[in-house]
DSSP file (Angstrom, degrees, kcal/mol; ACC not computed):
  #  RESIDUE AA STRUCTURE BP1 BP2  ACC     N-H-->O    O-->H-N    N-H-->O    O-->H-N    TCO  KAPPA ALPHA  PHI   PSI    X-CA   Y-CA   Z-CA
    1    1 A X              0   0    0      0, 0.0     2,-0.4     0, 0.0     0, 0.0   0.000 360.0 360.0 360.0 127.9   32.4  -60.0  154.3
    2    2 A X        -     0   0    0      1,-0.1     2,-0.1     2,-0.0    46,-0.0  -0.526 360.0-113.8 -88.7 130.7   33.8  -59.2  150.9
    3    3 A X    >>  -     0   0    0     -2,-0.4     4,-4.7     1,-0.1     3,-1.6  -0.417  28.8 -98.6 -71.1 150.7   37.3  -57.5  150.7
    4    4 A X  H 3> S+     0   0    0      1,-0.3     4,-4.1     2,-0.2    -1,-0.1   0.928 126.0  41.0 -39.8 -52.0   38.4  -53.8  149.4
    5    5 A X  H 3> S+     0   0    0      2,-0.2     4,-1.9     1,-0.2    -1,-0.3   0.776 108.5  54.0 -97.0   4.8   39.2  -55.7  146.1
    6    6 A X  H <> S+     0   0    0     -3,-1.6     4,-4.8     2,-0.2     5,-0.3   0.814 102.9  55.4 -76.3 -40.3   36.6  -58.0  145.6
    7    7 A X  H  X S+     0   0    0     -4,-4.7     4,-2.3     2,-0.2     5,-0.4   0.991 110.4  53.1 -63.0 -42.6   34.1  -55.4  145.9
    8    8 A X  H >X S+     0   0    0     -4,-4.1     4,-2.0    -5,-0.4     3,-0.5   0.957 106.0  50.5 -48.6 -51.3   36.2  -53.7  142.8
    9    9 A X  H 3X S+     0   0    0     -4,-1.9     4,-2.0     1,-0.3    -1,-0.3   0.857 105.4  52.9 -77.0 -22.1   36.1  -56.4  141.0
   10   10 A X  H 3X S+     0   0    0     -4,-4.8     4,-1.6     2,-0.2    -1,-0.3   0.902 115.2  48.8 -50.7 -48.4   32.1  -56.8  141.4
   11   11 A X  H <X S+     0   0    0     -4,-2.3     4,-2.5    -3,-0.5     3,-0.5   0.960 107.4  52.3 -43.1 -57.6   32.0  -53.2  140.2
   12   12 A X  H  X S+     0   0    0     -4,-2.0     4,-2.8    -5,-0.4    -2,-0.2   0.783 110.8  43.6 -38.8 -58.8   34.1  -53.8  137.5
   13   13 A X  H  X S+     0   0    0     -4,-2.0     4,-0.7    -5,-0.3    -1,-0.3   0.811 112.0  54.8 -66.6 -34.2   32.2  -56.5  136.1
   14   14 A X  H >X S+     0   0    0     -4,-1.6     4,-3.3    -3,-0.5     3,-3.1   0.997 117.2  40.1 -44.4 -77.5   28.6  -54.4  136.8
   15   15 A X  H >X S+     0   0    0     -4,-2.5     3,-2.9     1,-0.3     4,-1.0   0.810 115.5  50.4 -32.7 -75.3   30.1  -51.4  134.7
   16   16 A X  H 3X S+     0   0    0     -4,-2.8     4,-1.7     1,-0.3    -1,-0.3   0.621 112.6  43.7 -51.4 -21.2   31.6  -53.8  132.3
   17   17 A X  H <X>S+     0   0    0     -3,-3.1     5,-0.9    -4,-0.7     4,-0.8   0.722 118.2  51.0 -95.5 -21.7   28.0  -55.9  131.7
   18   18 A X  H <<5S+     0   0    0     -4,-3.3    -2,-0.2    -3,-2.9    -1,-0.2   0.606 113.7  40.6-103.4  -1.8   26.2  -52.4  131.5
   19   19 A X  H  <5S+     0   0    0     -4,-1.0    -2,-0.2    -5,-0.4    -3,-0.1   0.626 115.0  49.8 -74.8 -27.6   28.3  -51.1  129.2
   20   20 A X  H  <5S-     0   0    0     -4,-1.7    -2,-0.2     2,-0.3    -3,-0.2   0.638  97.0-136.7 -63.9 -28.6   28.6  -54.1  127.1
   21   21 A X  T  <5S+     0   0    0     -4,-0.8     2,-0.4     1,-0.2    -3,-0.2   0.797  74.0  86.6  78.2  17.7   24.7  -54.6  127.0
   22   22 A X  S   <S-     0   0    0     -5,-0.9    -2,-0.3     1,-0.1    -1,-0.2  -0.990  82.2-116.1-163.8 143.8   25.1  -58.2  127.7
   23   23 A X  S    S+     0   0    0     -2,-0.4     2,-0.9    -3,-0.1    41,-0.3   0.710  91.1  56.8 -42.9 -28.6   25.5  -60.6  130.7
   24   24 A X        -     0   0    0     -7,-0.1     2,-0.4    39,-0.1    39,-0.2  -0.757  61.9-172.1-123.6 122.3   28.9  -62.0  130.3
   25   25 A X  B     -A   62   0A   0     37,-0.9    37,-1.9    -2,-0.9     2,-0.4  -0.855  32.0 -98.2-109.6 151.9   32.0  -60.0  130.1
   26   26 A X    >>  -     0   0    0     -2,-0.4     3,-4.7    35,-0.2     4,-2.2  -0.541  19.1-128.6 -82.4 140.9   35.5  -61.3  129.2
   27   27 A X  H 3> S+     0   0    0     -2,-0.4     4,-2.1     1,-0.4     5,-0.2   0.970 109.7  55.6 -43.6 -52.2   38.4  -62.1  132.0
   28   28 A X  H 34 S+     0   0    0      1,-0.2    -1,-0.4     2,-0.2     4,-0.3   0.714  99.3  55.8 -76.7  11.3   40.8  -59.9  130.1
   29   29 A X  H X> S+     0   0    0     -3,-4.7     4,-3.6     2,-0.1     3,-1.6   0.745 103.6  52.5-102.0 -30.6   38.7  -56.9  130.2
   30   30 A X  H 3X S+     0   0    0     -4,-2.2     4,-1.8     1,-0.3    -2,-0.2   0.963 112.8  53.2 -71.0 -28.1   38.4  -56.9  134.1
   31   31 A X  H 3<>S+     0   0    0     -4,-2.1     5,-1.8     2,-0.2    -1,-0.3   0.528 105.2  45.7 -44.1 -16.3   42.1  -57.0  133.9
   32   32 A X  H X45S+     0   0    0     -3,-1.6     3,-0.5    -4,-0.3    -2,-0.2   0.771 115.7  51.7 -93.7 -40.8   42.6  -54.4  131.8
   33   33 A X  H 3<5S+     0   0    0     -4,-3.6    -2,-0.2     1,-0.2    -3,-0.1   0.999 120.3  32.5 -15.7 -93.0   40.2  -52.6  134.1
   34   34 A X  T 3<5S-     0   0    0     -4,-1.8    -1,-0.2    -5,-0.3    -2,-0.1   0.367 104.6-127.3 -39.9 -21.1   41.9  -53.4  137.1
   35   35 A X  T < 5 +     0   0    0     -3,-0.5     2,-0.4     1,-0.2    -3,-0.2   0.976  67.6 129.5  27.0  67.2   45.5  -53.4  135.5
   36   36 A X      < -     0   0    0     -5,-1.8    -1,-0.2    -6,-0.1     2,-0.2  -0.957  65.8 -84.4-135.8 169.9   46.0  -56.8  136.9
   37   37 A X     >  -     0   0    0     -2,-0.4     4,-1.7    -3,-0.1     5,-0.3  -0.425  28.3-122.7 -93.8 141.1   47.2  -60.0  135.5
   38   38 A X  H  > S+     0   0    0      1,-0.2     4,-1.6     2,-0.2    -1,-0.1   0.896 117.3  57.4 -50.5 -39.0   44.7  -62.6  133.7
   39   39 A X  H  > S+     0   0    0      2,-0.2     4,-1.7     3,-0.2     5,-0.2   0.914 109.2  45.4 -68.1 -49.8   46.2  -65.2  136.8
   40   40 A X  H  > S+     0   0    0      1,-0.2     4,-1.5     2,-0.2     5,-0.2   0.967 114.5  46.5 -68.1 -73.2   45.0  -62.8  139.5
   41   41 A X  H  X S+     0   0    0     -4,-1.7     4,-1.9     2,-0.2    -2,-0.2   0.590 105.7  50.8 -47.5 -31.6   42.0  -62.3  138.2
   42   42 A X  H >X S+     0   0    0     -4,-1.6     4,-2.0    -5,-0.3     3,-0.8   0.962 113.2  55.5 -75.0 -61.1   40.8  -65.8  137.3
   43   43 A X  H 3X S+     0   0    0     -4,-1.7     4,-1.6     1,-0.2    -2,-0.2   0.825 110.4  46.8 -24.8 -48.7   41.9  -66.5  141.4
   44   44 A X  H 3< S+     0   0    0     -4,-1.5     5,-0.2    -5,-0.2    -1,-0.2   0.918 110.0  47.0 -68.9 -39.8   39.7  -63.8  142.4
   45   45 A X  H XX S+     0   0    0     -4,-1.9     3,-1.3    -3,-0.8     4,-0.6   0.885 106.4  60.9 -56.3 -45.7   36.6  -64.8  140.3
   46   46 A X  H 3X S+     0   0    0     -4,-2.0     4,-1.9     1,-0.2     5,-0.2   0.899 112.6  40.2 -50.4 -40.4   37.0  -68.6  141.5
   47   47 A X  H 3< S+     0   0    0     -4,-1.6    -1,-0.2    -5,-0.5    -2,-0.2   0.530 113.9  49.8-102.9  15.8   36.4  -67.1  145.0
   48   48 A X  H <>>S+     0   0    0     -3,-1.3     6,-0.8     2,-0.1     5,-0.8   0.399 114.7  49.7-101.1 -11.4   33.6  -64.6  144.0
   49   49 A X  H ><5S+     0   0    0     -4,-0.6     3,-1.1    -5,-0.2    -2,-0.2   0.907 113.5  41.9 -97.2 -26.9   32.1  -67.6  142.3
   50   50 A X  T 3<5S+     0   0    0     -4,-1.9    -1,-0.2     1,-0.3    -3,-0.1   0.774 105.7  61.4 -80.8 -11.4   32.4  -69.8  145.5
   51   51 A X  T 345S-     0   0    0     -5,-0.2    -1,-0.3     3,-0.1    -2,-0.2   0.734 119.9-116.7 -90.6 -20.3   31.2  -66.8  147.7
   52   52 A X  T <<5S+     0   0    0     -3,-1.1    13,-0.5    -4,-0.6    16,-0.4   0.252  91.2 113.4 109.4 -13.9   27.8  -67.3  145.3
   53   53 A X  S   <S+     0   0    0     -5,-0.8    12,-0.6    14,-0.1     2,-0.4   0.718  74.8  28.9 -81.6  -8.5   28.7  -63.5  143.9
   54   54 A X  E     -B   64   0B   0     -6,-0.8     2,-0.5    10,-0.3    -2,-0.2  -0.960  57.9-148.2-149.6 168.0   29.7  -64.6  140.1
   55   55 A X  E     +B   63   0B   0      8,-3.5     8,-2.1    -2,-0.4     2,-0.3  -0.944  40.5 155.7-137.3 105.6   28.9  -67.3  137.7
   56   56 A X        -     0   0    0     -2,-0.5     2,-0.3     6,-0.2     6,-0.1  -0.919  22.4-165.1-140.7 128.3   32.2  -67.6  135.8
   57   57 A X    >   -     0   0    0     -2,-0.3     3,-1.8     1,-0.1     5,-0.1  -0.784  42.3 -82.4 -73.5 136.2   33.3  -70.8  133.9
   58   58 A X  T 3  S+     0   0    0     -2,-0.3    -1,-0.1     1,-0.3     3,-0.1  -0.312 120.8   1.2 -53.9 148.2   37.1  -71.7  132.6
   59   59 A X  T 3  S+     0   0    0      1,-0.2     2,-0.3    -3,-0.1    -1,-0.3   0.569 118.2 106.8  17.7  57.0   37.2  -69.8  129.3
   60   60 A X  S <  S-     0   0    0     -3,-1.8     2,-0.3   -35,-0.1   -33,-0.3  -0.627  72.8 -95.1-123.8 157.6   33.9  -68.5  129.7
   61   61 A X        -     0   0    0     -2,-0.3   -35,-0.2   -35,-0.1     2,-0.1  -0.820  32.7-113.8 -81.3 142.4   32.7  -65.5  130.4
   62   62 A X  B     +A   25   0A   0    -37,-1.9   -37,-0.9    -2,-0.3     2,-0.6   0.028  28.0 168.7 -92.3 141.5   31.6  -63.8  133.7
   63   63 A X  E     -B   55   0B   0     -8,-2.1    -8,-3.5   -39,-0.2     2,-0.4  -0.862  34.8-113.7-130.3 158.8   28.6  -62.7  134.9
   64   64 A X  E     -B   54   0B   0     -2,-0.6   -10,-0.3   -41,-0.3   -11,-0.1  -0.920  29.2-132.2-109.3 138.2   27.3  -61.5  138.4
   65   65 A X     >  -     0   0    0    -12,-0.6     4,-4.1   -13,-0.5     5,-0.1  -0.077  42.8 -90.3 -85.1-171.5   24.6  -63.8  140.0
   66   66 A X  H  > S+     0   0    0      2,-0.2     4,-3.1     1,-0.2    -1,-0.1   0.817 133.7  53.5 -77.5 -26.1   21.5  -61.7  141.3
   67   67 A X  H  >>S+     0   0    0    -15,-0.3     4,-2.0     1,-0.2     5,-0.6   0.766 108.5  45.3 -85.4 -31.4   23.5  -61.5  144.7
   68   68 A X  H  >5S+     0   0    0    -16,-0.4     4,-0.7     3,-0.2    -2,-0.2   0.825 113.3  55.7 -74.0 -30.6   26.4  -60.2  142.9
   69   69 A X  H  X5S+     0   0    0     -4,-4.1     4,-4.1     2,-0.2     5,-0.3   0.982 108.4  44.5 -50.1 -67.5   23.8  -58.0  141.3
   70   70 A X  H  X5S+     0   0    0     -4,-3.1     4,-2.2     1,-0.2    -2,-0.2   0.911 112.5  44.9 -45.0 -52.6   22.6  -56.7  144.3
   71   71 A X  H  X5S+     0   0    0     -4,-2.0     4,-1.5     2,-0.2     5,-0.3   0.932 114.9  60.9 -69.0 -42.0   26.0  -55.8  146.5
   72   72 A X  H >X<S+     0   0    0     -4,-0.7     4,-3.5    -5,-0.6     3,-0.8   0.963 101.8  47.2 -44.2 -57.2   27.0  -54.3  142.9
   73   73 A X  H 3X S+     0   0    0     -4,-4.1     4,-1.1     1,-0.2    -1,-0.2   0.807 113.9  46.0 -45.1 -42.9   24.2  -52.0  143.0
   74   74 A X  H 3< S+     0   0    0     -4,-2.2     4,-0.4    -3,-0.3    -1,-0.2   0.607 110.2  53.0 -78.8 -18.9   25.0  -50.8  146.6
   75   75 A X  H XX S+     0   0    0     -4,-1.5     4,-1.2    -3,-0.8     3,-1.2   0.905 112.0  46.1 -85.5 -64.0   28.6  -50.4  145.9
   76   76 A X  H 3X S+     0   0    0     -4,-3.5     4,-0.9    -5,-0.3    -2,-0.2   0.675 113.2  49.9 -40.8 -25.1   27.8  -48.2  143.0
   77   77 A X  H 3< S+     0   0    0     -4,-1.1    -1,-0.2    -5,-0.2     4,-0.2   0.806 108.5  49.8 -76.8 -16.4   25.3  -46.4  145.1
   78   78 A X  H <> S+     0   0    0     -3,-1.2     4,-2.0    -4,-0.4     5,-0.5   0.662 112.9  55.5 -84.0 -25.5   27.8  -45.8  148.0
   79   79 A X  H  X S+     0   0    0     -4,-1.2     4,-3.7     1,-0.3     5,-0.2   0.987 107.5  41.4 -66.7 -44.8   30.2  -44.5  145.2
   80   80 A X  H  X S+     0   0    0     -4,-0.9     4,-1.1    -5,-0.3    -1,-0.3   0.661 109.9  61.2 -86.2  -5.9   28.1  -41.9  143.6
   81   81 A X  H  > S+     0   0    0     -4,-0.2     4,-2.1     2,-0.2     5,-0.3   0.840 112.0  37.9 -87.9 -48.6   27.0  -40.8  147.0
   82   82 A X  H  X S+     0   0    0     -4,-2.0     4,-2.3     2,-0.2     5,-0.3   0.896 107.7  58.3 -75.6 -31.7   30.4  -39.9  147.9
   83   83 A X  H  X S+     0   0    0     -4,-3.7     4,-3.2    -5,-0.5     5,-0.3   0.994 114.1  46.7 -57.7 -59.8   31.5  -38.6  144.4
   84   84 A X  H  X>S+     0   0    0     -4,-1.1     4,-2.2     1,-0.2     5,-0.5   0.904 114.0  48.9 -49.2 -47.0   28.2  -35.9  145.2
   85   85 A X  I  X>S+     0   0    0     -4,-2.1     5,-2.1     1,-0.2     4,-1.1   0.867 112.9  45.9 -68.9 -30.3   29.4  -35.3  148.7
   86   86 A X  I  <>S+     0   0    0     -4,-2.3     6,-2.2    -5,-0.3     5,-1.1   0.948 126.2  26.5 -57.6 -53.1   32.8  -34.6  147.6
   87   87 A X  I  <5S+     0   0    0     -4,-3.2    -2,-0.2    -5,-0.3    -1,-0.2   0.627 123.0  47.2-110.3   4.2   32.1  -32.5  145.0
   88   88 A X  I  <5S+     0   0    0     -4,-2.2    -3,-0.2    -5,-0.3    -1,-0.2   0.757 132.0  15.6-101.1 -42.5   28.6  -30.8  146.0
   89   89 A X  I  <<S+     0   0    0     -4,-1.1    -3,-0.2    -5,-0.5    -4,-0.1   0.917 133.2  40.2-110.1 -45.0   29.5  -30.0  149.6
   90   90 A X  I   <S-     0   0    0     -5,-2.1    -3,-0.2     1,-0.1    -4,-0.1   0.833  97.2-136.9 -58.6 -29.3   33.5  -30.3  149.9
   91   91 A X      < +     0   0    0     -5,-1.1     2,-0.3    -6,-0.3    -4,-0.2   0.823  46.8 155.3  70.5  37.5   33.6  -28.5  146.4
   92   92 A X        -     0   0    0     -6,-2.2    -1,-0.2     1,-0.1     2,-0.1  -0.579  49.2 -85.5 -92.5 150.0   36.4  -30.9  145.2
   93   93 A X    >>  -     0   0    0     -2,-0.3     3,-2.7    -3,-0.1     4,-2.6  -0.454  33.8-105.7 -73.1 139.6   36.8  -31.4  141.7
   94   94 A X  H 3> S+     0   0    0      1,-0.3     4,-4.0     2,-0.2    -1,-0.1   0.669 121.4  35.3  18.6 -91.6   34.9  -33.9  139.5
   95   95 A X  H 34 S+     0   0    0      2,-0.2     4,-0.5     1,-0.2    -1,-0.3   0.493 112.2  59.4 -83.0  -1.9   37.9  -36.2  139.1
   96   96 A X  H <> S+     0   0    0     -3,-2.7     4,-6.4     2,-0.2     5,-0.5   0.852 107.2  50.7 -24.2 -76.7   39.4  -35.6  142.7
   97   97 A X  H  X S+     0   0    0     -4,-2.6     4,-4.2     1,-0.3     5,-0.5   0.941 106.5  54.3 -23.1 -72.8   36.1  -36.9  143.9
   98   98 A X  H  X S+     0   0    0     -4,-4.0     4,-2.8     1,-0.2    -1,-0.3   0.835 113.6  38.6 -33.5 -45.9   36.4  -39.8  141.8
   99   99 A X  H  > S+     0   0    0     -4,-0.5     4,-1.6    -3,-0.2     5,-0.2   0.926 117.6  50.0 -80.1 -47.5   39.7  -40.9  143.1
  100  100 A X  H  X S+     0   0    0     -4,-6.4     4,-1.5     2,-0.2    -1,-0.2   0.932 112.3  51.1 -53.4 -40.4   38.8  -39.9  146.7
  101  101 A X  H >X S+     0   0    0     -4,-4.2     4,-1.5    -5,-0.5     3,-1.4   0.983 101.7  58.5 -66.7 -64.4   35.5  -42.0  146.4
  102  102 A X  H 3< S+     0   0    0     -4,-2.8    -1,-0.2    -5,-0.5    -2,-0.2   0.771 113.5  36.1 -51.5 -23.3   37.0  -45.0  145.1
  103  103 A X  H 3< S+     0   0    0     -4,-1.6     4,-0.4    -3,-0.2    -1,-0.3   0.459 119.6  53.5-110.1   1.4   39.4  -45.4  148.4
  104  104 A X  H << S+     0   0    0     -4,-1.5    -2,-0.2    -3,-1.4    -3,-0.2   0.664  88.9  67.1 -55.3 -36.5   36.9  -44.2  150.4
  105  105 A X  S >< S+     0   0    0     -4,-1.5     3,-0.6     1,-0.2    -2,-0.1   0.714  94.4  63.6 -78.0 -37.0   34.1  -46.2  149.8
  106  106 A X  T 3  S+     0   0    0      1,-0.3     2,-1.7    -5,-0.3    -1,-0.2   0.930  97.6  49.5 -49.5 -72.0   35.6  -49.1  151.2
  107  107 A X  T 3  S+     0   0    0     -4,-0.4     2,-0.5     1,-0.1    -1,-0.3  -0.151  90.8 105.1 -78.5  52.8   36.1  -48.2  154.6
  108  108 A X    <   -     0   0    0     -2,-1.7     5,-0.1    -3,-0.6    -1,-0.1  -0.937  60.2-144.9-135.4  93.0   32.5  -47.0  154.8
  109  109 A X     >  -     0   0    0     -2,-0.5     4,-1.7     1,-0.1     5,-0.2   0.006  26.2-107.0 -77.1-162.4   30.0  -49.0  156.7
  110  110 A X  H >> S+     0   0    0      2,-0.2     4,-2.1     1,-0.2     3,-1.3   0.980 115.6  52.3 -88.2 -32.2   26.6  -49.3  155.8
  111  111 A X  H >> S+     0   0    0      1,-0.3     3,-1.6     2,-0.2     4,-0.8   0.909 113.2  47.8 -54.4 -55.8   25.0  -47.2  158.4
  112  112 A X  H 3> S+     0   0    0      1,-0.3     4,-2.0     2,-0.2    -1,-0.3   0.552 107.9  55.7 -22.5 -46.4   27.4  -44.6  157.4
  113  113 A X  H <X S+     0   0    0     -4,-1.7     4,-1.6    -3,-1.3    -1,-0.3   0.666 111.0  45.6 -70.3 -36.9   26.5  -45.1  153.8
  114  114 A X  H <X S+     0   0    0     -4,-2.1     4,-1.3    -3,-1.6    -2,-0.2   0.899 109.7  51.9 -76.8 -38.4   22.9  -44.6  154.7
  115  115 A X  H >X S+     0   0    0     -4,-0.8     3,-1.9     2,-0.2     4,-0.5   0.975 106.6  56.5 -26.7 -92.4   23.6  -41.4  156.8
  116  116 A X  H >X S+     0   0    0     -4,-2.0     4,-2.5     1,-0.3     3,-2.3   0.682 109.7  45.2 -28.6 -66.8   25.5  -40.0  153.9
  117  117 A X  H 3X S+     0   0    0     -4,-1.6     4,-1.9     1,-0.3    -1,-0.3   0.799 110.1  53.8 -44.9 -40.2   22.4  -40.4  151.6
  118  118 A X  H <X S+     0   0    0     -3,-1.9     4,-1.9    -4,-1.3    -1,-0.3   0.731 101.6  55.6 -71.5  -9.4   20.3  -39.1  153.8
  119  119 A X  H <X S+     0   0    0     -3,-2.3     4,-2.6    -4,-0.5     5,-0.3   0.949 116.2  38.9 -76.8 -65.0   22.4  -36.1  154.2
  120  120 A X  H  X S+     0   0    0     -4,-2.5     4,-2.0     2,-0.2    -2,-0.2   0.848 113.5  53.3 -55.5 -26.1   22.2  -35.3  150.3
  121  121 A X  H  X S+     0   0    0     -4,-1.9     4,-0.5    -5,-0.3    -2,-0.2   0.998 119.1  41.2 -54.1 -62.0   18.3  -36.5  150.2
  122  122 A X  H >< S+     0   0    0     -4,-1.9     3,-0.6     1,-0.3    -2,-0.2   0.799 113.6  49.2 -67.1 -48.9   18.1  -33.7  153.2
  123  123 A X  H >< S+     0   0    0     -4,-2.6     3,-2.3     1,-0.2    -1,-0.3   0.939 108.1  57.3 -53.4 -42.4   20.5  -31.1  151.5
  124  124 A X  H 3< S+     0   0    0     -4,-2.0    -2,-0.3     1,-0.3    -1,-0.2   0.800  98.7  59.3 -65.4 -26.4   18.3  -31.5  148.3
  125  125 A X  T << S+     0   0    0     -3,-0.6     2,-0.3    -4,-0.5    -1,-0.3   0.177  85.7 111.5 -87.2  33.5   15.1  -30.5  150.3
  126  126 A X    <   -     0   0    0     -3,-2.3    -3,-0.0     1,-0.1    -4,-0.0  -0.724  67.0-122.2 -77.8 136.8   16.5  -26.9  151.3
  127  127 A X     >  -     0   0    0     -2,-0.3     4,-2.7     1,-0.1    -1,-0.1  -0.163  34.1-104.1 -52.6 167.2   15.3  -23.8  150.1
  128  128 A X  H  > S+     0   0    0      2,-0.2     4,-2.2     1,-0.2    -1,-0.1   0.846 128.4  53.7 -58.5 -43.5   17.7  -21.6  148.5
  129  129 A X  H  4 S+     0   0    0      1,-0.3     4,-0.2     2,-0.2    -1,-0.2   0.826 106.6  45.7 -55.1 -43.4   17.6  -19.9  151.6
  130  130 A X  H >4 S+     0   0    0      2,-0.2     3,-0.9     1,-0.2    -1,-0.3   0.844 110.8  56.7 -77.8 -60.7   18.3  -22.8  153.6
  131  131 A X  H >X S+     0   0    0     -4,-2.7     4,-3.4     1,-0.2     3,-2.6   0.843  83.6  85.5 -48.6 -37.6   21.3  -23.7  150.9
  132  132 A X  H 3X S+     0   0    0     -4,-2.2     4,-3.3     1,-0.3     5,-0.4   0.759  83.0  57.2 -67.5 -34.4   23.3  -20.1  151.4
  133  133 A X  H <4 S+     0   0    0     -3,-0.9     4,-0.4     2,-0.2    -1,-0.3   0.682 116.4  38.8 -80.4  -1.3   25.4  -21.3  154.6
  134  134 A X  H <> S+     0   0    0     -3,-2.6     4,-2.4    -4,-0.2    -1,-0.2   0.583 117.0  50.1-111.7 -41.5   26.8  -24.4  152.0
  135  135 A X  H  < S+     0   0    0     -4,-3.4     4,-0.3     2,-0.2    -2,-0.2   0.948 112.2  52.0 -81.1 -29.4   27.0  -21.9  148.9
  136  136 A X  T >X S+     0   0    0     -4,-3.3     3,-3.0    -5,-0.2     4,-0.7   0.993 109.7  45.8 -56.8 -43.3   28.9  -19.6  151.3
  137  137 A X  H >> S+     0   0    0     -5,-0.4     4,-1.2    -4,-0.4     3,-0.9   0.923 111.0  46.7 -75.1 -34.2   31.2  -22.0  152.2
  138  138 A X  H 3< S+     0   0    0     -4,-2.4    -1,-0.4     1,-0.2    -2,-0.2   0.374 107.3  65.9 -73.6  16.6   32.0  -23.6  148.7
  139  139 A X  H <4 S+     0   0    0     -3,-3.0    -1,-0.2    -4,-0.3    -2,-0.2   0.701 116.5  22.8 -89.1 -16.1   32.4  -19.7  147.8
  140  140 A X  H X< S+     0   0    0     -3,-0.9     3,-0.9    -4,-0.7     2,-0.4   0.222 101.0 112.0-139.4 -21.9   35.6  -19.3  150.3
  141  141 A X  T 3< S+     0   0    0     -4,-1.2     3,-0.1    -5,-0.4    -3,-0.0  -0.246  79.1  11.1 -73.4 131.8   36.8  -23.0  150.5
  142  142 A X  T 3  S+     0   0    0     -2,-0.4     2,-0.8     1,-0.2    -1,-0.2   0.922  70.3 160.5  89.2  26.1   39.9  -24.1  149.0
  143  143 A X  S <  S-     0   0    0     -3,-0.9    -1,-0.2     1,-0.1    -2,-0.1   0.006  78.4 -76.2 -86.4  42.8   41.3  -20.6  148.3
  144  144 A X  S    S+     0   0    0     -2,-0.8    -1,-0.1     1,-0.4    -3,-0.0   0.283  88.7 145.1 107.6  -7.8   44.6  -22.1  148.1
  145  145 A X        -     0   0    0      1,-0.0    -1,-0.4     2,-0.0     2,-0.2  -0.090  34.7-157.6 -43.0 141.4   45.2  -22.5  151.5
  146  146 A X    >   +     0   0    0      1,-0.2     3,-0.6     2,-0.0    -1,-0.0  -0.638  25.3 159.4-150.9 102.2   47.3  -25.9  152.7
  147  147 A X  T 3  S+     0   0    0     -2,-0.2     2,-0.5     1,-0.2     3,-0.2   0.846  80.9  38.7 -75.4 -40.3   46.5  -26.7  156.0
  148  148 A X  T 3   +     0   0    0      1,-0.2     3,-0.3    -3,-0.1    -1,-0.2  -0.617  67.3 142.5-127.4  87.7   47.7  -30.2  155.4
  149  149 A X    <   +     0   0    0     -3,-0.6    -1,-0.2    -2,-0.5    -2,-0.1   0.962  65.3  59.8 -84.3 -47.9   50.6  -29.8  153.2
  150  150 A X  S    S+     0   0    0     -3,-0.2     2,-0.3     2,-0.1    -1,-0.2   0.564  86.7  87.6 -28.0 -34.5   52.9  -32.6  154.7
  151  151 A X  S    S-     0   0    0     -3,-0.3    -3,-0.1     1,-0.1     4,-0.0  -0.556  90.0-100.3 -98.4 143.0   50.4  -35.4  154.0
  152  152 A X        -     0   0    0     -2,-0.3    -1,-0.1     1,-0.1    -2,-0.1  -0.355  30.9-111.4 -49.0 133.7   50.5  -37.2  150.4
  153  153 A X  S    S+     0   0    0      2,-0.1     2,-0.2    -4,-0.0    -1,-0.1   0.482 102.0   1.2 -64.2   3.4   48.1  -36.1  148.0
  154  154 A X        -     0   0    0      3,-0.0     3,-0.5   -51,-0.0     2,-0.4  -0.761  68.6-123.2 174.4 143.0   46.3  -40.1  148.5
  155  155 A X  S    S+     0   0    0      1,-0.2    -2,-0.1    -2,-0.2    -4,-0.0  -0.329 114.4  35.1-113.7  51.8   47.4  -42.7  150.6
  156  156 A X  S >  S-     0   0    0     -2,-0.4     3,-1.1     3,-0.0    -1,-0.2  -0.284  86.1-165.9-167.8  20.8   47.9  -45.5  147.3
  157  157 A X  T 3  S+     0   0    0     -3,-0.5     3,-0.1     1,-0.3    -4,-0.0   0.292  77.1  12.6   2.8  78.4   49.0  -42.5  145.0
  158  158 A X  T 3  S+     0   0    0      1,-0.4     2,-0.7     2,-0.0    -1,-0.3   0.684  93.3 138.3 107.2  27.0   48.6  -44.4  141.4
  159  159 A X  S <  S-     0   0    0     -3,-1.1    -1,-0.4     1,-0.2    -3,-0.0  -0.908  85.8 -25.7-111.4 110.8   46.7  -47.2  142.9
  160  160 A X              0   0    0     -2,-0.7    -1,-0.2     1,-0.1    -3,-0.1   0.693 360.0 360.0  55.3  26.4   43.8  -48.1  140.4
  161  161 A X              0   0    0      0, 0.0    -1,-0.1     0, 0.0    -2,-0.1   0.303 360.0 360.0-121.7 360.0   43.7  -44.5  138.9
């Protein structure tokens, strides 16, 4: 079972290889991602490469094997399903979401994950008609109300954001 920060760094490297346009990304950019140190990061990559999930050589560049591909794909899908639930049915902003999604997603199993998709697959086939008890409620939510004013606005406040 892959840990909270392996699966980042399997994202990290996904984004980084689909933004680059090219298979192999460098060790100092998933650190600069990550704001971690090039020595924590090569540790972590040695044990994504031993887990089979990256193909990374000493002063080489890193790549995700087809397995790495795959759990990439599913971590990004779990992500963007929760960034939509956040901000299509809670009504939280954009970058709220984001931040919420990213320490969320983690503790999320897969049945859960699936659930969740199926909830937005299911919201998306409602009529308008169907929709108004979820457009009332983002019409009246959040009016400034703070039911839970006592709790910290995130529980890693400036962790990876």
């Amino acid at each position: 079972m892959l840990t909270a920060v392996q699966q980042d760094y399997i994202e990290v490297i996904h984004r980084l290889e689909v933004e680059a346009g090219r298979g192999q990304v460098r060790v100092s950019d998933i650190a600069a991602q990550l704001g971690t140190r090039l020595p924590t990061v090569t540790r972590t990559l040695r044990k994504l490469t031993d887990l089979g999930y990256t193909c990374h050589e000493t002063r080489a560049g890193v790549g995700l094997t087809d397995r790495g591909r795959t759990v990439a794909s599913e971590i990004l899908h779990r992500h963007v399903d929760l960034v939509r639930f956040l901000t299509d049915v809670l009504g939280l902003s954009p970058e709220e979401a984001e931040i919420d999604a990213g320490q969320m997603e983690h503790g999320l199993s897969g049945r859960a994950a699936q659930r969740l998709h199926e909830l937005l697959e299911f919201i998306d086939s409602l009529t308008d008609d169907q929709r108004a008890p979820l457009d009332q409620f983002l019409s009246v939510v959040s009016t400034g109300r703070k039911d839970f004013r006592n709790l910290p606005p995130n529980r890693t406040e400036g962790w990876r954001t």
